[in-house]
N, C-alpha and C positions, 0 to 999 in steps of 0.2 A: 176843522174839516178841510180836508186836502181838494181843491180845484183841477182839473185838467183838462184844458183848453187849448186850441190855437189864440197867436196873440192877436190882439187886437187893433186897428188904425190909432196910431199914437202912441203908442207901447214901445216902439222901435228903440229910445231913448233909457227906458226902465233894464232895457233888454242888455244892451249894449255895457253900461254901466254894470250891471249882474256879472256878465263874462269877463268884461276887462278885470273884475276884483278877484273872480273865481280865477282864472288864469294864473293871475299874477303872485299868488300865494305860491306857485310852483319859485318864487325869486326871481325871477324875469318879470319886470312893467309889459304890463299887454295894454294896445291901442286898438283897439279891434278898426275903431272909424279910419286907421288911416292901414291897418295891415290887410284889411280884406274892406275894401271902396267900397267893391258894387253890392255888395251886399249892408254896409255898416256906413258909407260915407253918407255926405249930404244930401238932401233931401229924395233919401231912397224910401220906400215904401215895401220892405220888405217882411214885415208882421205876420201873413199868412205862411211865410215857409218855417217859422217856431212855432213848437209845440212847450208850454210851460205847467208846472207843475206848482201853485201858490196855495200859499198858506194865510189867511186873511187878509188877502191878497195881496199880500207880496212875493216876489218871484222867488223859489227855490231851485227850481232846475229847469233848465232848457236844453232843446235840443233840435235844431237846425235842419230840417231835409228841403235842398237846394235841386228845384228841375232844371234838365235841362237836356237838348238830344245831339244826340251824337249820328253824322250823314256820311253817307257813301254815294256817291252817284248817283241815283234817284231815292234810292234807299233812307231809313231813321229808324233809330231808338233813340225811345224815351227812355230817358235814366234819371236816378236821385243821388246827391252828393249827402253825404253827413258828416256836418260838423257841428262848431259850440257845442261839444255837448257838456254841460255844466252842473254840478247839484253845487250847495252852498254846502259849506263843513261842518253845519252843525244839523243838516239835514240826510247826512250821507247812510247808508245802511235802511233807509225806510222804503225802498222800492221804485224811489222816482224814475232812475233812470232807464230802470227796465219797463213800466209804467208809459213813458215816453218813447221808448226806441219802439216798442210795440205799436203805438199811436201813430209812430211817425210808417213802418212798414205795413200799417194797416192802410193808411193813408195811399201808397203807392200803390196797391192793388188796386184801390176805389178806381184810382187816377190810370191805368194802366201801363207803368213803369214795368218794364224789362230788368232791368237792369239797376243796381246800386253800388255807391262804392264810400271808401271812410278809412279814414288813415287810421291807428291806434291800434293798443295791445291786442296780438291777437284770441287768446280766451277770453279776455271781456265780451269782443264783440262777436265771437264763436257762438254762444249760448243767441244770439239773433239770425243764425243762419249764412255768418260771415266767414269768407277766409282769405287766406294773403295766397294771391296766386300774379303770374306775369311775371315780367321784367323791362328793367331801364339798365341801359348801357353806357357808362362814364367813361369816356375818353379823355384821357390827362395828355394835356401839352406842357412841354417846357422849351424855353430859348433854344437849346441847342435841337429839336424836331422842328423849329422852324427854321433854323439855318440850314440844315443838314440835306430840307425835305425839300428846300424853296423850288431847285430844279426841276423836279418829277411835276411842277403845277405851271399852269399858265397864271402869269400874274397880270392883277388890274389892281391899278391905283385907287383902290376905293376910301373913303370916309366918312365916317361915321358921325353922327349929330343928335344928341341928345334931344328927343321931344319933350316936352315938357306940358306945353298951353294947351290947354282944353281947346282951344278953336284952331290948334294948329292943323294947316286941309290937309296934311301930309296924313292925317287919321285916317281920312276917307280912303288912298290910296295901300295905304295897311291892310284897313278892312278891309279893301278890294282883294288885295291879292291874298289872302287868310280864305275869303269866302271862294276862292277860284281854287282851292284843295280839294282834290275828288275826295276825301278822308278827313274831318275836324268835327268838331263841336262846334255849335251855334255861337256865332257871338252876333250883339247889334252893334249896329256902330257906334248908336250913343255910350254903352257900356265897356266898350274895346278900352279905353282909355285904363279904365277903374280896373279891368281883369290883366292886364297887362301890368300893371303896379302895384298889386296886389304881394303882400311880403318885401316889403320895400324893394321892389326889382325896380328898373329903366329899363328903358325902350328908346334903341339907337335908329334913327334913318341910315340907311345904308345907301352912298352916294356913287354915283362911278358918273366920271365926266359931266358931275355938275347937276345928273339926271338921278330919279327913283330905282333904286334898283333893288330892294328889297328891305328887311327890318331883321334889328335881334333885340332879345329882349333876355338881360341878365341881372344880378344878384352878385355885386364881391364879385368875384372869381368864376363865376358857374354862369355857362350860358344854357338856358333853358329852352330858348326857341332860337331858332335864325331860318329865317323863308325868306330865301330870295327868288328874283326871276331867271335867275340864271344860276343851276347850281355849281358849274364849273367856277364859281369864284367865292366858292366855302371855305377855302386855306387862306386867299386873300382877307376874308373877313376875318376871317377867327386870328390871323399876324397881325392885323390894326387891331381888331381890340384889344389881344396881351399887351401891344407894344402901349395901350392906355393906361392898364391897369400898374398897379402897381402890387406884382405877385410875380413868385415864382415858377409858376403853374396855372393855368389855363385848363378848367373842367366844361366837356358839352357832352349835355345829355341828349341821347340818341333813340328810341325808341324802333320796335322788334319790324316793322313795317316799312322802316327805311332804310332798305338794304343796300339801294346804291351809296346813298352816304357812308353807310358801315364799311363796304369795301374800299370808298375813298379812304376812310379814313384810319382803316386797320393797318396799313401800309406807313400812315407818317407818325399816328401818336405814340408815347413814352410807353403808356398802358393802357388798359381798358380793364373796366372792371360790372362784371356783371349782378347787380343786387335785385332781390326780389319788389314786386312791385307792391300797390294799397290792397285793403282788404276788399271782398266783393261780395255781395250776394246775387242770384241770376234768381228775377223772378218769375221771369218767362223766356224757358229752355228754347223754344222753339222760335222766340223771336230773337234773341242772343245770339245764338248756332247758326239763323241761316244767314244773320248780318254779316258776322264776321268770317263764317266761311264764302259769303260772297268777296268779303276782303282778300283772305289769303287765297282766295282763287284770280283775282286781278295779277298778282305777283309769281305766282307758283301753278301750273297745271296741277288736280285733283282725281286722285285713281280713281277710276269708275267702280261702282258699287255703294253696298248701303253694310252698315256698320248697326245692330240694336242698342244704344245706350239708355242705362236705366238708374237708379238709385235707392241705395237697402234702406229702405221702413226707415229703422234704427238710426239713419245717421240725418234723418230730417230734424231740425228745430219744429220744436211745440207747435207752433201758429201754421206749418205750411199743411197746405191740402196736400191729399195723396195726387201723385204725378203720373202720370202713364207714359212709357218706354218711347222714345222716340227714335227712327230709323233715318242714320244719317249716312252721308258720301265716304266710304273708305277713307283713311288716310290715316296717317303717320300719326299727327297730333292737331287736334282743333281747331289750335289758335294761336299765333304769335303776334299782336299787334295792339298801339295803343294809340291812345287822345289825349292830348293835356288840355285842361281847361285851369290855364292859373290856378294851381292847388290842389287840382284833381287830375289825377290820371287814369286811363281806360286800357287796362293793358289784359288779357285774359290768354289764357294756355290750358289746354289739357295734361 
């Protein structure tokens, strides 16, 4: 007889071991304890966000829904990430995963999530009321867009410095200026560390005259994050970190909400290339809609008037309640704007 549960305190270990084996069958060693920290490293306690699926009780499939909220100004939504999701190969075709994914979106209703999101195919996760909506914007650098471009920018000698130490204080000053974003996800401080290293990325101090001046946080070639306190010195960082690397190219990803950075930087990069964003589901229309149209109202004026939007019967998944029509603010399109939270991103569009 088939089990399905949340895991239990002390499980975390059974858990971990399950997905690192289930992963790695794809031919890629998976570390989950050291690819995703805050969730898998040392002595995390993270058991209540897996839902398992055992079979005399050993684990057969898991599956991951990660809380966590996303703030604007006074503003929050509560959202759910999903991931590990795993069945064992000799258990695949019996239900679990669907079994689970229902468990785990039944779970965010109890809890009052808005909002969800989950990397992966998109028809699998279609049939749960998901779809791949947004975008992220890739700016590629190469050598000669930094000599070319160096003029058009004010330059500052800045320097970069790998953090590394759990007790290093330059953390606290990270977290500070991360949590001083009118627009992020929660992070704690104690966790900042782990969600920043997450997928074996680093996290550089960014130094100018000695002093704090902000942080980037990349993977190889690809920078993910860079907040500093001054943005006028984005070309200076991003020329010390290629001149580190050892690559032809220099990728930063950009999201649809930082438009001053886009127009910096449509002007010096090689290319830009626009890809779509994770999959989503919105589990409450109206708390979704007025968050982020508060957003794109901080950036853009909003026509006045109201707009009925609604949804056909037919294209709901199985599990949702019927929905009543909501009347929104006129405008062009809904939504351009997102959140990264180490391995999740928040990017939504009409």
């Amino acid at each position: 007889m088939t089990e399905y549960r949340k895991a239990l305190c002390g499980e975390l270990p059974q858990i971990i071991e399950f997905i690192d084996m289930v992963f790695s069958l794809s031919g890629t060693p998976h570390d989950f304890a050291s690819l995703v920290p805050k969730l898998y490293g040392n002595e995390k306690n993270t058991e209540p966000c897996h839902f398992l699926a055992l079979e005399e009780g050993k684990i057969k499939a898991v599956v991951c829904s990660l809380p966590l909220t996303l703030r604007f100004g006074s503003r929050s939504l509560t959202c759910a990430a999903i991931g590990s999701v795993a069945v064992h190969p000799d258990s695949r075709g019996k239900g679990y995963m669907k079994r689970l994914m229902n468990d785990a979106i039944q779970d965010m209703k109890e809890n009052h999530m808005a909002l969800s999101c989950l990397t992966g195919l998109r028809q699998r996760y279609r049939y749960f009321g998901y779809e791949p909506c947004g975008s992220v914007t890739t700016y590629r650098f190469s050598r000669d867009n930094f000599r070319h471009c160096r003029h058009a920018f004010s330059h500052y000698d800045v320097c970069l410095r790998e953090v590394t130490g759990v007790q290093d204080p330059v953390w606290k000053e990270i977290a500070r200026l991360h949590k001083a974003l009118p627009y992020r996800a929660d992070r704690s401080a104690a966790d900042f560390k782990d969600i920043s290293g997450s997928w074996y990325e680093k996290t550089y101090e960014v130094l100018h005259s000695g002093a704090f001046a902000g942080y980037l946080t990349a993977g190889k070639n690809t920078v993910s994050e860079l907040l500093l306190k001054d943005e006028s010195m984005v070309f200076s960082c991003l020329e010390t970190y290629f001149r580190e690397i050892s690559d032809p190219e220099l990728l930063l990803e950009v999201y649809p909400h930082e438009t001053g950075r886009m127009e910096t930087l449509s002007a010096c990069c090689e290319r830009w290339q626009m890809r779509q964003d994770d999959n989503y589901r919105i589990l409450d229309f109206e708390a979704v809609l007025s968050f982020f149209l508060s957003l794109k109202a901080a950036s853009e004026p909003l026509i006045n008037g109201a707009h009925p939007v609604g949804r056909k019967q037919r294209q709901l998944p199985a599990d949702c309640d019927r929905w009543n029509p909501l009347r929104l603010p006129h405008q062009r399109n809904i939504l351009l704007a997102a959140v990264r939270n180490r391995g999740h991103t928040f990017s939504l569009f009409s």
